[in-house]
KOLLUM-935430 format. One record per residue (C-alpha): z, y, x; residue in one letter; residue number from 1. Coordinates in steps of 0.02 Angstrom, whole numbers, padded with zeros to 5 digits. Each point is the difference from the previous one (the first is absolute). Layout:
<recs>
- up, north, east, residuo, num
- Z, Y, X, A, NUM .
...
</recs>
This chain:
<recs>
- up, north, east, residuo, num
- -06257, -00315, -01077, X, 1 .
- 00004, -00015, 00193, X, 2 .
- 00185, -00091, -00011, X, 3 .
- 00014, 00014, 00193, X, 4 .
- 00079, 00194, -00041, X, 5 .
- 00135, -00067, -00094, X, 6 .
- 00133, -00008, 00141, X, 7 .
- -00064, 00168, 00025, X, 8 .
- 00025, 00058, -00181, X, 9 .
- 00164, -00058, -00011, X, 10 .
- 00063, 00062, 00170, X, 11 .
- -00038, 00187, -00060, X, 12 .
- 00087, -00031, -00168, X, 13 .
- 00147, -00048, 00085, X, 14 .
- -00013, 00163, 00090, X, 15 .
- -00052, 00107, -00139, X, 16 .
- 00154, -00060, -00092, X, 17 .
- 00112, 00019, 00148, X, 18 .
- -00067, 00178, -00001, X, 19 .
- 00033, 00029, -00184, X, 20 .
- 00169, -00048, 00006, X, 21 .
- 00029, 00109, 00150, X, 22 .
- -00042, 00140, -00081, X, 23 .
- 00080, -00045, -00182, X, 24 .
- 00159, 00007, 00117, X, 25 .
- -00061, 00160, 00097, X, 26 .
- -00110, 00095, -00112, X, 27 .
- -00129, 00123, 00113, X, 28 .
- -00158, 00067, -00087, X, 29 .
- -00096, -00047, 00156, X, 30 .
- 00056, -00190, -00013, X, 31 .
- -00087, 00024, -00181, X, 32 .
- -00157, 00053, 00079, X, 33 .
- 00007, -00128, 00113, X, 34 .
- 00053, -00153, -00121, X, 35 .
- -00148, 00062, -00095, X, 36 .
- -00123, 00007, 00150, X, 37 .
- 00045, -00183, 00053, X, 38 .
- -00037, -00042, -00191, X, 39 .
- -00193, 00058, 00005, X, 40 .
- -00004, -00093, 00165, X, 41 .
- 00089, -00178, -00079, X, 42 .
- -00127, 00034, -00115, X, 43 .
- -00156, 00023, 00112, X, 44 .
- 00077, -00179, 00085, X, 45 .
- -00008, -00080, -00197, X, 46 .
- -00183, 00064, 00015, X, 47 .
- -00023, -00064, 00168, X, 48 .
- 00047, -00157, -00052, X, 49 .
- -00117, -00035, -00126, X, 50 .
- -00137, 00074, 00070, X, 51 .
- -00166, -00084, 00051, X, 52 .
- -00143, 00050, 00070, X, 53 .
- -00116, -00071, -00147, X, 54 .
- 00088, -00036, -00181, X, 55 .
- 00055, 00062, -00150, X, 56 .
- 00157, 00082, 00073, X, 57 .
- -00105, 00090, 00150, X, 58 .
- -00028, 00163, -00075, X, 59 .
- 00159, 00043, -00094, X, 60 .
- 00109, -00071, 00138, X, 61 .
- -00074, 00112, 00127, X, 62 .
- -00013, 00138, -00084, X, 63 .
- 00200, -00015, -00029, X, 64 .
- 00044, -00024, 00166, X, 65 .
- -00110, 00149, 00059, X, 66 .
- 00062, 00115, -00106, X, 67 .
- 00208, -00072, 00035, X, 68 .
- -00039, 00035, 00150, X, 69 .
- -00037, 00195, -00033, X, 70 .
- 00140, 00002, -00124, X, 71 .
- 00136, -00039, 00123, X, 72 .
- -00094, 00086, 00128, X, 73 .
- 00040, 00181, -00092, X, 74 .
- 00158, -00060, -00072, X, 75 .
- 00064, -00046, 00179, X, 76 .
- -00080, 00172, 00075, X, 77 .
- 00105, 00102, -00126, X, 78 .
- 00153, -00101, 00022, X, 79 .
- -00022, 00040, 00203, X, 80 .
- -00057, 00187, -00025, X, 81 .
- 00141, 00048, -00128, X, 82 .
- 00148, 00048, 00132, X, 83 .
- -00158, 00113, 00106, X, 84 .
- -00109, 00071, -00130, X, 85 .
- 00030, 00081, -00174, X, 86 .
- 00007, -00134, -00123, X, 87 .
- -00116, 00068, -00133, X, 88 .
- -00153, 00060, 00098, X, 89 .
- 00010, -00156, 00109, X, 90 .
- -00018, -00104, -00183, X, 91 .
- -00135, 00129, -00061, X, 92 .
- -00081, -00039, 00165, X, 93 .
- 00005, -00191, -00009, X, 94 .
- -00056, -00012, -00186, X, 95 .
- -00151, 00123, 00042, X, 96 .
- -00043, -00088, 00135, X, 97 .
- 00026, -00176, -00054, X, 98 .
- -00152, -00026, -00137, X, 99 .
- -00149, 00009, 00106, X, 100 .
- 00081, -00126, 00110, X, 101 .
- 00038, -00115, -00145, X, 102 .
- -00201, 00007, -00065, X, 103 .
- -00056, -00037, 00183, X, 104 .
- 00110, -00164, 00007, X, 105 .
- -00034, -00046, -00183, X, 106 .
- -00184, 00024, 00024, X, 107 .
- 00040, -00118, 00161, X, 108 .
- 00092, -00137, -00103, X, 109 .
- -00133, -00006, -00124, X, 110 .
- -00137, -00059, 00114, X, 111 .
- -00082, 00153, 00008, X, 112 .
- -00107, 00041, 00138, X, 113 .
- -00108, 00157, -00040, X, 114 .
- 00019, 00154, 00132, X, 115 .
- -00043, 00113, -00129, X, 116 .
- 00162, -00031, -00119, X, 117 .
- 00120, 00005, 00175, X, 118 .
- -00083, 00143, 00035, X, 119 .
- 00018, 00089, -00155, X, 120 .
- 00228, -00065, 00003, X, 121 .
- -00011, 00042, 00190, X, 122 .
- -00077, 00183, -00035, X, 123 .
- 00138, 00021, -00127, X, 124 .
- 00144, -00048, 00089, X, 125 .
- -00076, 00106, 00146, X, 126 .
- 00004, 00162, -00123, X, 127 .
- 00162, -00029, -00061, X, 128 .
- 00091, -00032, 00160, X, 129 .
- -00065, 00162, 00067, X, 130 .
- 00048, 00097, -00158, X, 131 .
- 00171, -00085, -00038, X, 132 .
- 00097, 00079, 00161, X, 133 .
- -00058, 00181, -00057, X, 134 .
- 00026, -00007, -00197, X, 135 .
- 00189, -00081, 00044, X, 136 .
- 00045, 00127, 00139, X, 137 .
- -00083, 00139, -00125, X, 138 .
- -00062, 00086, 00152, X, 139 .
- -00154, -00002, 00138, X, 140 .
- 00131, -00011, 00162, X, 141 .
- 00059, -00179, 00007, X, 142 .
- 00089, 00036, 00158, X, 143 .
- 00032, -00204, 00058, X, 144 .
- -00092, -00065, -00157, X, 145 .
- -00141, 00010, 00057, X, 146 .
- 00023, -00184, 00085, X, 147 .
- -00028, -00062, -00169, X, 148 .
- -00172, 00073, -00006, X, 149 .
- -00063, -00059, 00174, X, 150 .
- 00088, -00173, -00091, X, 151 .
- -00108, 00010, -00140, X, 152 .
- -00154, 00019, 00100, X, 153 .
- 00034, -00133, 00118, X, 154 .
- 00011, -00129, -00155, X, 155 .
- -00126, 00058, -00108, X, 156 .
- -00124, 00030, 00140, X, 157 .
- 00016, -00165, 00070, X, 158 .
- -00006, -00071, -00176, X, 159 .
- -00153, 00088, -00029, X, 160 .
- -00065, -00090, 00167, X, 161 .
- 00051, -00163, -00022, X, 162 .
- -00056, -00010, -00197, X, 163 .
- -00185, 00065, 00058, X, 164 .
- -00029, -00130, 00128, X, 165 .
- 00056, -00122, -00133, X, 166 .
- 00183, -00034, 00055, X, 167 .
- 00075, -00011, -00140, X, 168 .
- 00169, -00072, 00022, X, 169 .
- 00036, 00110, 00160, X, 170 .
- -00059, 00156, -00125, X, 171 .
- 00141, -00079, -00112, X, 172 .
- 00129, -00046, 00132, X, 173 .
- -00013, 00170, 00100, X, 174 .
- 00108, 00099, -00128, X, 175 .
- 00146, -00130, -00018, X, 176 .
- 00005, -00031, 00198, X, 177 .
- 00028, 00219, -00009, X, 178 .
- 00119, -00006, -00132, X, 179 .
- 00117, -00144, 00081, X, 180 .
- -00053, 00073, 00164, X, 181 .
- 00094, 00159, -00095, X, 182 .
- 00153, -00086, -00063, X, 183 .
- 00040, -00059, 00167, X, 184 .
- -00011, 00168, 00077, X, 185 .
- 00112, 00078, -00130, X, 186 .
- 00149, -00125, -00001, X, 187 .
- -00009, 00009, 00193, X, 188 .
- 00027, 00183, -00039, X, 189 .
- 00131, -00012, -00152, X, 190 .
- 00120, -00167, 00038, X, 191 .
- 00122, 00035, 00128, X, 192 .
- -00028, -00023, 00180, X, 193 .
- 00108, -00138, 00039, X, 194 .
- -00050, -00098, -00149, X, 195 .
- -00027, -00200, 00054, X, 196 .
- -00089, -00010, -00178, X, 197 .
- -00092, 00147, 00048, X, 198 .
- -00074, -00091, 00128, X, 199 .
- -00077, -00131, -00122, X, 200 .
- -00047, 00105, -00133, X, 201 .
- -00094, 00117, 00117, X, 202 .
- -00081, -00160, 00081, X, 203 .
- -00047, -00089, -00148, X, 204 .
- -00100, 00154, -00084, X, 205 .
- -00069, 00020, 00159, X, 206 .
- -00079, -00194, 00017, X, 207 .
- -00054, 00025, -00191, X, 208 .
- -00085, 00143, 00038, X, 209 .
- -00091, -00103, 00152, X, 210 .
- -00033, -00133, -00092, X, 211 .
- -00094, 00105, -00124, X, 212 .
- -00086, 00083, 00136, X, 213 .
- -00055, -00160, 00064, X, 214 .
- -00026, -00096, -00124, X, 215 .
- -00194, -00002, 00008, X, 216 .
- 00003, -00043, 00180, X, 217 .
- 00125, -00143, -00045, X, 218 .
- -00111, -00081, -00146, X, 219 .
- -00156, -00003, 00126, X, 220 .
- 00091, -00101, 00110, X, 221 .
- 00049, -00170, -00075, X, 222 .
- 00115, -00042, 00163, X, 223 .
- 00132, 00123, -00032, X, 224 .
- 00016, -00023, -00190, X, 225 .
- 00129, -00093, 00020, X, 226 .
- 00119, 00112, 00098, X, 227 .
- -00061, 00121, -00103, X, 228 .
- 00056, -00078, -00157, X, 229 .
- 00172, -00012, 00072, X, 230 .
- 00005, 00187, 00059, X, 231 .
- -00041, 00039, -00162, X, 232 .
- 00150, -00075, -00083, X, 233 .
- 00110, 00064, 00138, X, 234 .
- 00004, 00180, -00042, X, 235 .
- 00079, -00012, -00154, X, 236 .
- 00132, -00102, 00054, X, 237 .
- 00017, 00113, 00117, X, 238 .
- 00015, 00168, -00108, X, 239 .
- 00115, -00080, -00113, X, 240 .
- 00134, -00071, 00138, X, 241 .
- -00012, 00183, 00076, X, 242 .
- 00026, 00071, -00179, X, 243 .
- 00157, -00117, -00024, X, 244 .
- 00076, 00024, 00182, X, 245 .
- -00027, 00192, -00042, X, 246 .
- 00111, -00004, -00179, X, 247 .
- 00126, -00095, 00113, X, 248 .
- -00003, 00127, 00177, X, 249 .
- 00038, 00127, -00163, X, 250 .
- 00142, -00103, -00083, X, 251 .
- 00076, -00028, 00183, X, 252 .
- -00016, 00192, 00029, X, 253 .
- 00070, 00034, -00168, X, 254 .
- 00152, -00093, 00003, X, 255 .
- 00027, 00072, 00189, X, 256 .
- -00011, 00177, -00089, X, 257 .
- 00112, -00035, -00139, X, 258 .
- 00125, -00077, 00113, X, 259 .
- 00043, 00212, 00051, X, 260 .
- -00062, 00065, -00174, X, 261 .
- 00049, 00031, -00148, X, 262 .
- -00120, -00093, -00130, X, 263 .
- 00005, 00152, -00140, X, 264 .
- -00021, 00153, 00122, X, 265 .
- -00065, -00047, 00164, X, 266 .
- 00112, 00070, 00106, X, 267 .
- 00124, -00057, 00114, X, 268 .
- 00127, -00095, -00038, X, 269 .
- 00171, -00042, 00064, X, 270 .
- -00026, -00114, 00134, X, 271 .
- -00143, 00107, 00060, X, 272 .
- 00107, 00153, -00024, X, 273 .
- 00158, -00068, 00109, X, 274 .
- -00152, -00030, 00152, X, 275 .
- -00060, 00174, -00039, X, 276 .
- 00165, 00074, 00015, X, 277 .
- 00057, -00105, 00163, X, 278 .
- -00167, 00094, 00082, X, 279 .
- 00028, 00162, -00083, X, 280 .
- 00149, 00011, 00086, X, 281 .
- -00044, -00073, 00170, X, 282 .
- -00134, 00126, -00003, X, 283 .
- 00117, 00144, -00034, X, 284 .
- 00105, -00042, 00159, X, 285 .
- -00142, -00009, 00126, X, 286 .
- -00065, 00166, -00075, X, 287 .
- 00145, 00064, -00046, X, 288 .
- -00020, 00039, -00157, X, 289 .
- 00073, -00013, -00171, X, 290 .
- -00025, -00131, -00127, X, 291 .
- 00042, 00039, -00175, X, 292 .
- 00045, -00123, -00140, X, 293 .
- -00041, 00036, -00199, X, 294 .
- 00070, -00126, -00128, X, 295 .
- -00067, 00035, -00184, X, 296 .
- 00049, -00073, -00150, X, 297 .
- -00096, 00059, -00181, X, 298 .
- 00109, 00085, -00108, X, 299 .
- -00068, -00056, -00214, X, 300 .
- -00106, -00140, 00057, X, 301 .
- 00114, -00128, -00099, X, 302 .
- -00036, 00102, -00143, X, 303 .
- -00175, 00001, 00033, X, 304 .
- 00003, -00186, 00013, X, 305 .
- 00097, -00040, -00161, X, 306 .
- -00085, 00146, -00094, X, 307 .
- -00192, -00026, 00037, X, 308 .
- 00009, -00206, 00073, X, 309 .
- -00011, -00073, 00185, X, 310 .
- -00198, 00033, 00023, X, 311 .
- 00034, 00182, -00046, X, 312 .
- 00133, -00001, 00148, X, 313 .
- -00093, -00093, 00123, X, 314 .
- -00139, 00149, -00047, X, 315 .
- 00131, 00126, 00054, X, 316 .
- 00066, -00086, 00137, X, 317 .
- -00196, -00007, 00080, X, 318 .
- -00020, 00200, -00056, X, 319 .
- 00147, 00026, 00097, X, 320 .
- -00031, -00106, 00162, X, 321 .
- -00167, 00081, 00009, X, 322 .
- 00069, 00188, -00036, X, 323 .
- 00136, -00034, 00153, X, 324 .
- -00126, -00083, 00107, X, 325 .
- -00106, 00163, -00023, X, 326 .
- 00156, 00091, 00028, X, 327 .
- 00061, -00066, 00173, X, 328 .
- -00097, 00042, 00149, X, 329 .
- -00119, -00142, 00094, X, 330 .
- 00130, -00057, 00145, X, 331 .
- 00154, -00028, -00139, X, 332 .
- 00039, -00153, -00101, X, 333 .
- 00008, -00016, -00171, X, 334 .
- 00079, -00175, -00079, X, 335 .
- 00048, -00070, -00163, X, 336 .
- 00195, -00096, 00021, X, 337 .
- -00042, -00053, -00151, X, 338 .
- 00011, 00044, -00210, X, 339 .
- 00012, 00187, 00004, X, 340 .
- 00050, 00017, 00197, X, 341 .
- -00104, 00082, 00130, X, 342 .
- 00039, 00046, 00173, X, 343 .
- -00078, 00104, 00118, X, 344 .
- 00001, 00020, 00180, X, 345 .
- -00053, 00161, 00083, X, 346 .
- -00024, -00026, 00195, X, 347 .
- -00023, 00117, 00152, X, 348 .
- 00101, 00172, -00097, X, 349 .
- 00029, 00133, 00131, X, 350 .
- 00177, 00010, 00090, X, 351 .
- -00011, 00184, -00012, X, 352 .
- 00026, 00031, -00184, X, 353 .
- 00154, -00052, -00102, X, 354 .
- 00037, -00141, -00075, X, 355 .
- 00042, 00072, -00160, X, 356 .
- -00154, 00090, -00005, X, 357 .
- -00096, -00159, 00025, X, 358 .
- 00083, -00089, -00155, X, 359 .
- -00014, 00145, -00097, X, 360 .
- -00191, 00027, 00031, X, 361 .
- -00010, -00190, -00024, X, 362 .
- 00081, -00043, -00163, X, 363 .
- -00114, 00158, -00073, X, 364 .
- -00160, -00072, 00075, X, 365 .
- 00055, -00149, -00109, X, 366 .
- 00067, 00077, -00150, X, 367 .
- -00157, 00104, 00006, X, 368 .
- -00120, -00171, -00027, X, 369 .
- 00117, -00092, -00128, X, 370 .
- -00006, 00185, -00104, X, 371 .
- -00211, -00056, -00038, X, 372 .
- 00024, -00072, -00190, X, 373 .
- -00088, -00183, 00009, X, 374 .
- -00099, 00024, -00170, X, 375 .
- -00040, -00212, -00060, X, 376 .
- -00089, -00028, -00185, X, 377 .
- 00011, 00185, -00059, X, 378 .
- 00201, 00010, 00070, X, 379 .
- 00072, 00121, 00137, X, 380 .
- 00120, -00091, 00087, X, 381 .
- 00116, 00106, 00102, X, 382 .
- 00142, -00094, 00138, X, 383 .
- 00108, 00074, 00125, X, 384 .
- 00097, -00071, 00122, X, 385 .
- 00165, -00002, 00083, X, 386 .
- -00040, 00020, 00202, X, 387 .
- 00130, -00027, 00158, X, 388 .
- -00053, 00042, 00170, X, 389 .
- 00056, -00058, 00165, X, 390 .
- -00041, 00086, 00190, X, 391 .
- -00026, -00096, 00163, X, 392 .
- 00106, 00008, 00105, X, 393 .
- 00074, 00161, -00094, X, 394 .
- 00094, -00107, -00121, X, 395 .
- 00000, -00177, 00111, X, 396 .
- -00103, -00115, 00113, X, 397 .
- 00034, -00157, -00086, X, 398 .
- -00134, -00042, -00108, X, 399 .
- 00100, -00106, -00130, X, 400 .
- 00132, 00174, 00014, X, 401 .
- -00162, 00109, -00055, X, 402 .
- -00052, -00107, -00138, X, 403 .
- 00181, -00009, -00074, X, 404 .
- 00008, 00189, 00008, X, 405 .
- -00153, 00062, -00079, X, 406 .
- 00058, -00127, -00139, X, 407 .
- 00165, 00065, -00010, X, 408 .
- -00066, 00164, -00032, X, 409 .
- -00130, -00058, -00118, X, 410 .
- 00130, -00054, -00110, X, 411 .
- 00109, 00132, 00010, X, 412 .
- -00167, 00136, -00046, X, 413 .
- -00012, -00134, -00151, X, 414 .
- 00185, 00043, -00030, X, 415 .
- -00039, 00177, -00011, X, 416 .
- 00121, 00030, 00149, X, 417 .
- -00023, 00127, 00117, X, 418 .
- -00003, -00050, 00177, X, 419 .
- -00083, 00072, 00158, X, 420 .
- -00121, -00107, 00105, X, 421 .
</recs>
């Protein structure tokens, strides 16, 4: 065992478990994907380490970290493609795909060094990466697929090249430097654009993939093994900071979106709402306009809660906030107060029409969406609601005056007592 790699070893443990307990606190199926992509790669650095070029562990310790190497490759490239491409036919397409790659580098790490045998993986891989876009897509017109042919024959031909002039390893090498080459494209593409972890991630696939490409041109040149050796430790280090500053840019953006949210729903809540109201109504005076306030409370939710159990309620409650949010048109507010209170802000009403007409159109717009039955395990749920109204500046200008008012009236509709808006 080469014990230099040690530090090395246990400097990505640290970070692998760093990363695990990230995401045992913030679950995300990518994070998954990733944890296990880092895995095949510790485990191509285990290999690494005892590897030799002559011995008893030459073989099998090559051949492992080869084939890591393609392992987290795909799992890494589906992990990155999942938020662009549909999930299933980008899987189909790695597993198809993946096999003829795996023989080339196995035939590699086992000291093999016969054109004929590359030739015969190479000619395979060549077939099926030219067939795999069409069967998935089920049809002849690939539209902007057909990148992943012209891919296909750039790495197979030059595969085909390399392993009949007897370059073996860059015949071997050639399809990982396209397939990190590939990841690094695609999480430029899916991560968000201000991402600092972004930045890493992207770089680091993108020095793997060079030092794949060059790794031929490297080992003929003793003088620059060295720096070599260190680049290629560096990438991985690299991925896996940019990985963890990524699950944290998320947790910071998170809590900054729960701070005006409401965690069950989604929607607004009632710090967000009071903003949204202050700049409802400053946009009614400089257009001159009316601003109309909704306050809904569900009528039989208790009973649904004590009847059927919490989970069953917070079902409702999410049936609800999505049947309302449906309901309200794009440039209104809809916001959960909290248990079975909502509150709605419609913005920019016409002067022109009456007031009464506008709460009258607006509490059936609303009455309209709570009367969908929310069916949950085999059970149609039906909840009404109790629903107050006040106009700006009909009623009042004072904000706090509007809010009190469309709850006042709430309460009284609860009441069953007539009164006009």
């Amino acid at each position: 065992m080469n014990y230099r790699l040690t530090p090395d070893l246990a400097a990505m443990a640290v970070l692998l478990t760093i990363l695990y307990f990230l995401r045992k606190r913030h679950p995300q199926e990518r994070v998954d994907l990733w944890i296990t992509g880092m895995l095949f790669i510790f485990l191509e650095a285990i290999a690494h380490a005892f590897y030799t070029p002559k011995g008893q562990w030459h073989l099998p310790s090559h051949i492992v970290a080869l084939d890591a190497y393609l392992a987290a490759g795909v799992i890494f490239l589906w992990a990155a493609a999942k938020p662009l491409y549909p999930h299933k036919p980008t899987l189909y397409y790695l597993l198809l795909n993946a096999p003829p790659i795996f023989a080339v580098l196995t035939t590699y790490g086992l000291d093999v060094r016969t054109s004929g045998i590359f030739h015969v993986f190479i000619a395979c891989g060549l077939i099926l990466g030219l067939i795999s876009p069409f069967l998935l897509a089920r049809s002849a017109k690939l539209g902007r697929g057909w990148w992943l042919v012209a891919l296909q024959l750039a790495v197979w031909g030059s595969g085909w090249y390399f392993a009949s002039h007897g370059m073996y390893r860059d015949a071997a090498y050639i399809p990982l430097f396209a397939l990190y080459l590939s990841t690094a494209v695609v999480f430029q593409l899916s991560l968000p654009s201000k991402s600092l972890g972004k930045v890493a991630i992207v770089l680091g696939f993108t020095v793997w993939a060079l030092v794949f490409l060059f790794h031929s041109w490297i080992t003929n040149r003793p003088q620059y093994i060295d720096i070599a050796a260190q680049i290629w430790d560096m990438q991985k280090f690299l991925v896996t900071i940019g990985m963890l500053l990524v699950m944290l840019e998320h947790q910071v953006s998170s809590n900054a979106w729960y701070a005006f949210h409401d965690h069950l729903t989604g929607l607004p809540n009632r710090r967000l709402f009071e903003d949204r109201l202050v700049a409802a109504i400053q946009q009614s005076e400089r257009n001159n306009t009316r601003t109309a306030l909704l306050m809904l409370d569900l009528d039989g939710f208790k009973f649904i809660n004590d009847s059927h159990g919490h989970e069953v309620g917070d079902e409702v409650l999410q049936h609800i906030s999505n049947n309302l949010r449906v309901a309200i048109r794009a440039p209104d507010t809809l916001a959960r107060l909290g248990g079975d209170e909502f509150i709605i802000i419609a913005t920019d009403l016409p002067r022109y029409q009456p007031a009464e007409l506008i709460a009258e159109a607006s509490v059936a717009l609303i009455s309209d969406a709570l009367r969908k039955p929310v069916t949950i395990n085999g059970h149609a749920l039906t909840v009404t609601g109790s629903i107050g109204v006040a106009v700006y500046p009909d009623d009042t200008t004072d904000e706090v005056q509007l809010r009190r008012l469309a709850d006042q009236r709430m309460y009284l509709q609860k009441r069953q007592i007539p009164v006009s808006v």
